[in-house]
N, C-alpha and C positions, 0 to 999 in steps of 0.2 A: 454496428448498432448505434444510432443516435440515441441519445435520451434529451428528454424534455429538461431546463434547468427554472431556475434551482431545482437539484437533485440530491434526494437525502438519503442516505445508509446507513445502516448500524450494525453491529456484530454484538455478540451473545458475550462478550468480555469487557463490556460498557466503552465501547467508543465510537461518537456517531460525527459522519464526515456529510458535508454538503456541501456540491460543488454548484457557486452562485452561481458563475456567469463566464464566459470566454471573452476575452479582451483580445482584440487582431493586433497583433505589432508586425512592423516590418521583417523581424527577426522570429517569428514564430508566436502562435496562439498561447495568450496569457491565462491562468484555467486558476479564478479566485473563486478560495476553498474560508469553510470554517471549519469547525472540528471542536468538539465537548470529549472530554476523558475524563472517565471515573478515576478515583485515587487508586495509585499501585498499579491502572492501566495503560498500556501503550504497543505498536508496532514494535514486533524484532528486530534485531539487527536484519535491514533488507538494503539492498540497491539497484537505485533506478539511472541506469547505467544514460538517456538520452533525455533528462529531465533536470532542471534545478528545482531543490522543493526553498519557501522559507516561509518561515511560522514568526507569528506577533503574536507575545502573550498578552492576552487582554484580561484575563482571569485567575489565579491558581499561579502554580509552579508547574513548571517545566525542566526537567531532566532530559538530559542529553549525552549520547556518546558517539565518538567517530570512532570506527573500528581501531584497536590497539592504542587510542589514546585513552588518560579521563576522564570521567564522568566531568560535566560540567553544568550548569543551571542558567536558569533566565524565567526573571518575575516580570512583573506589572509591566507593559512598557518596552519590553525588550524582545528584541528579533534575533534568531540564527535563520543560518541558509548553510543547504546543504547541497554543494556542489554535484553535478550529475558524476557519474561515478564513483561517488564515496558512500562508502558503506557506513550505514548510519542505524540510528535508533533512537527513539523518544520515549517519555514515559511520564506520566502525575505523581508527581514526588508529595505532594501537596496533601491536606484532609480534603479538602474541599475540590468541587468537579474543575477542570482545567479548562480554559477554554482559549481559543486561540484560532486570528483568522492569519490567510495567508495567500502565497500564490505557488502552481507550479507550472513549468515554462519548457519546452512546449506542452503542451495538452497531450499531444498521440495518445494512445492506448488507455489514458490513465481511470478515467471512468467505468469502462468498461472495464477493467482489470479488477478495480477493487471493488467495484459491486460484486464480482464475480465470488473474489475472494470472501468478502464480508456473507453472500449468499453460503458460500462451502463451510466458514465456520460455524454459520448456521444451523446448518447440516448436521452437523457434526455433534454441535452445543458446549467444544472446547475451543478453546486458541489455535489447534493446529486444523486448519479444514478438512473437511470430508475427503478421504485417500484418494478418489478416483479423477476429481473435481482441482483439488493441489496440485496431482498430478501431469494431469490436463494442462491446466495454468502457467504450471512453471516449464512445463516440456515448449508450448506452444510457444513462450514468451520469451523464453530462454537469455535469444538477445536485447531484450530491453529491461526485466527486473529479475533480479538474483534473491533468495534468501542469504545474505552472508555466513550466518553462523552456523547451516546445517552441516553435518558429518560430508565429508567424502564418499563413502560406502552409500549412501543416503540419498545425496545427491546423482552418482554416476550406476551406480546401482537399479538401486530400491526405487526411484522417482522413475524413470525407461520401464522396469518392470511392471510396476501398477500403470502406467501410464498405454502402455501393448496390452494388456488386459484387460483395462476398461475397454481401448479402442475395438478388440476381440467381441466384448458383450456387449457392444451396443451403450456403453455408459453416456456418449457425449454428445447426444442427439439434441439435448436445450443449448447445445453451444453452436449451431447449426449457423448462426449471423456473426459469429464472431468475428471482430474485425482482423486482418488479416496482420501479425505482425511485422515492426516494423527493423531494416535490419542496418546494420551498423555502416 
Protein backbone atom coordinates (compact mmCIF):
# COMPACT_ATOMS: atom_id res chain seq x y z
CA UNK A 1 0.00 0.00 0.00
CA UNK A 2 1.58 3.47 -0.96
CA UNK A 3 0.07 6.27 0.48
CA UNK A 4 0.22 9.81 -0.74
CA UNK A 5 2.40 12.09 1.78
CA UNK A 6 2.02 14.11 3.80
CA UNK A 7 -0.10 11.62 5.55
CA UNK A 8 -2.24 12.28 8.56
CA UNK A 9 -3.91 9.90 11.33
CA UNK A 10 -5.47 10.16 14.19
CA UNK A 11 -6.79 7.76 16.86
CA UNK A 12 -10.00 8.28 19.08
CA UNK A 13 -7.36 8.77 22.44
CA UNK A 14 -6.15 12.36 21.06
CA UNK A 15 -3.07 11.46 19.15
CA UNK A 16 -2.54 12.62 15.58
CA UNK A 17 0.56 11.46 13.67
CA UNK A 18 1.74 12.67 10.03
CA UNK A 19 4.12 11.38 8.15
CA UNK A 20 5.67 14.37 5.88
CA UNK A 21 7.92 12.99 3.63
CA UNK A 22 10.61 10.10 3.08
CA UNK A 23 14.24 11.09 2.98
CA UNK A 24 16.56 8.38 0.73
CA UNK A 25 19.86 7.73 2.61
CA UNK A 26 22.36 5.35 1.80
CA UNK A 27 21.56 3.36 4.69
CA UNK A 28 17.80 3.15 4.56
CA UNK A 29 14.69 5.56 3.91
CA UNK A 30 14.53 8.43 6.33
CA UNK A 31 10.35 8.66 7.13
CA UNK A 32 10.00 12.54 8.87
CA UNK A 33 7.01 12.44 11.22
CA UNK A 34 5.05 15.04 13.35
CA UNK A 35 2.84 13.96 16.05
CA UNK A 36 0.29 16.45 18.34
CA UNK A 37 -0.82 14.48 21.83
CA UNK A 38 -3.54 15.51 24.01
CA UNK A 39 -2.47 15.61 27.95
CA UNK A 40 -2.42 12.13 29.70
CA UNK A 41 -2.06 10.63 25.96
CA UNK A 42 0.39 8.44 24.37
CA UNK A 43 1.57 4.96 22.73
CA UNK A 44 2.11 1.87 25.03
CA UNK A 45 4.92 0.29 25.92
CA UNK A 46 5.55 -1.11 22.06
CA UNK A 47 8.55 -2.27 20.07
CA UNK A 48 9.76 -1.66 16.66
CA UNK A 49 12.13 -4.22 16.54
CA UNK A 50 13.89 -2.93 12.60
CA UNK A 51 13.25 0.81 13.20
CA UNK A 52 14.99 3.87 15.12
CA UNK A 53 12.28 6.27 16.29
CA UNK A 54 13.47 9.98 17.76
CA UNK A 55 11.16 12.76 18.71
CA UNK A 56 12.05 16.79 19.23
CA UNK A 57 9.92 18.33 21.58
CA UNK A 58 8.84 21.43 19.98
CA UNK A 59 5.81 22.01 22.33
CA UNK A 60 4.53 20.59 25.66
CA UNK A 61 6.17 17.85 27.83
CA UNK A 62 7.16 14.68 26.95
CA UNK A 63 7.32 11.51 29.19
CA UNK A 64 9.17 8.86 28.46
CA UNK A 65 10.02 5.17 29.47
CA UNK A 66 12.45 2.41 28.31
CA UNK A 67 11.08 -0.83 29.56
CA UNK A 68 12.31 -1.58 33.19
CA UNK A 69 13.98 1.71 33.45
CA UNK A 70 12.47 5.32 34.85
CA UNK A 71 10.28 7.46 33.66
CA UNK A 72 12.26 10.29 32.22
CA UNK A 73 11.20 13.81 30.54
CA UNK A 74 12.20 16.14 27.67
CA UNK A 75 10.77 19.85 27.20
CA UNK A 76 11.16 22.66 24.78
CA UNK A 77 14.08 21.77 22.59
CA UNK A 78 15.06 18.43 23.47
CA UNK A 79 15.30 14.97 21.59
CA UNK A 80 15.23 11.20 22.69
CA UNK A 81 15.76 8.36 20.22
CA UNK A 82 14.76 5.24 20.58
CA UNK A 83 16.77 2.54 19.54
CA UNK A 84 15.12 -0.29 17.24
CA UNK A 85 14.52 -2.96 19.54
CA UNK A 86 13.85 -1.29 22.72
CA UNK A 87 10.81 -1.42 24.15
CA UNK A 88 9.72 1.89 24.73
CA UNK A 89 6.74 4.29 25.43
CA UNK A 90 5.79 7.96 25.38
CA UNK A 91 3.16 10.00 26.76
CA UNK A 92 1.83 14.19 27.39
CA UNK A 93 2.89 14.68 30.94
CA UNK A 94 1.99 18.26 30.06
CA UNK A 95 -1.66 20.45 30.42
CA UNK A 96 -1.23 21.59 27.26
CA UNK A 97 -1.33 19.45 23.56
CA UNK A 98 2.42 17.97 23.07
CA UNK A 99 3.71 18.47 19.99
CA UNK A 100 6.81 17.07 18.49
CA UNK A 101 8.46 16.47 15.20
CA UNK A 102 10.71 13.74 14.35
CA UNK A 103 12.16 10.87 12.18
CA UNK A 104 11.97 7.05 12.01
CA UNK A 105 14.66 5.12 9.93
CA UNK A 106 13.89 2.81 7.99
CA UNK A 107 10.51 3.52 6.83
CA UNK A 108 9.27 -0.39 6.00
CA UNK A 109 6.05 -1.15 7.27
CA UNK A 110 5.58 1.81 9.52
CA UNK A 111 2.76 3.80 7.70
CA UNK A 112 0.84 1.25 6.89
CA UNK A 113 1.10 -0.29 10.17
CA UNK A 114 -0.19 2.46 12.26
CA UNK A 115 -2.92 3.75 9.99
CA UNK A 116 -3.93 0.37 10.38
CA UNK A 117 -3.84 0.54 13.99
CA UNK A 118 -4.96 4.05 14.52
CA UNK A 119 -8.07 2.96 11.90
CA UNK A 120 -8.80 -0.44 14.57
CA UNK A 121 -8.82 1.97 17.60
CA UNK A 122 -11.23 3.61 15.81
CA UNK A 123 -13.22 0.78 15.44
CA UNK A 124 -13.24 0.17 18.49
CA UNK A 125 -13.50 3.88 20.23
CA UNK A 126 -11.01 2.69 22.97
CA UNK A 127 -6.98 2.50 23.21
CA UNK A 128 -6.92 -1.08 22.55
CA UNK A 129 -8.12 -1.73 18.82
CA UNK A 130 -10.80 -3.47 17.43
CA UNK A 131 -10.05 -7.64 18.43
CA UNK A 132 -10.08 -8.92 14.98
CA UNK A 133 -8.07 -5.89 13.32
CA UNK A 134 -5.20 -6.05 16.65
CA UNK A 135 -5.12 -9.24 16.00
CA UNK A 136 -4.59 -9.24 12.45
CA UNK A 137 -1.85 -6.72 13.10
CA UNK A 138 0.17 -8.12 15.48
CA UNK A 139 0.05 -11.86 14.19
CA UNK A 140 1.00 -10.52 10.58
CA UNK A 141 3.67 -8.15 11.91
CA UNK A 142 4.91 -10.32 14.58
CA UNK A 143 8.46 -9.81 13.41
CA UNK A 144 8.73 -6.23 13.09
CA UNK A 145 6.52 -4.42 16.03
CA UNK A 146 5.82 -6.07 19.51
CA UNK A 147 3.31 -4.67 22.13
CA UNK A 148 5.77 -4.94 25.10
CA UNK A 149 3.70 -4.99 27.94
CA UNK A 150 0.79 -7.40 27.04
CA UNK A 151 0.23 -10.58 29.27
CA UNK A 152 1.84 -13.92 28.04
CA UNK A 153 -1.53 -15.71 28.04
CA UNK A 154 -2.64 -12.70 25.75
CA UNK A 155 -0.06 -12.61 23.49
CA UNK A 156 0.68 -16.64 22.78
CA UNK A 157 -2.88 -17.45 23.36
CA UNK A 158 -5.67 -15.20 23.03
CA UNK A 159 -3.94 -12.88 19.99
CA UNK A 160 -3.60 -16.83 17.34
CA UNK A 161 -7.07 -17.49 18.72
CA UNK A 162 -8.98 -14.15 17.61
CA UNK A 163 -6.63 -13.87 15.00
CA UNK A 164 -7.93 -18.02 13.16
CA UNK A 165 -11.19 -16.75 13.77
CA UNK A 166 -11.41 -13.65 12.08
CA UNK A 167 -9.29 -15.45 9.42
CA UNK A 168 -12.29 -18.47 9.57
CA UNK A 169 -15.01 -15.30 8.97
CA UNK A 170 -13.86 -13.65 6.48
CA UNK A 171 -12.71 -10.52 8.92
CA UNK A 172 -9.59 -9.38 6.91
CA UNK A 173 -10.61 -8.79 3.48
CA UNK A 174 -9.82 -4.60 3.78
CA UNK A 175 -6.36 -5.96 4.49
CA UNK A 176 -6.17 -7.62 1.02
CA UNK A 177 -2.98 -4.86 -0.14
CA UNK A 178 -1.19 -5.27 2.75
CA UNK A 179 2.23 -4.88 2.49
CA UNK A 180 3.95 -8.00 3.05
CA UNK A 181 5.97 -8.15 6.24
CA UNK A 182 9.23 -7.83 6.61
CA UNK A 183 11.50 -10.51 8.39
CA UNK A 184 14.50 -10.25 10.51
Amino acid sequence: MNYQLPHSIQNCIGEKLTFLEVIKEHDGDKLLVENFVTPKSGPPMHTHFMQDEVLTVVSGQLAYQVKGQPTQYAGVGETVEFKRGTPHRFWNVGEEELHCTGWIKPANTIVFYLTAVYDAQNKSGTHRPEAFDGAYLLTRYASEYEMADMPWFVKKIIIPVTYNIGRLLGKYKHFKNAPKPLKA
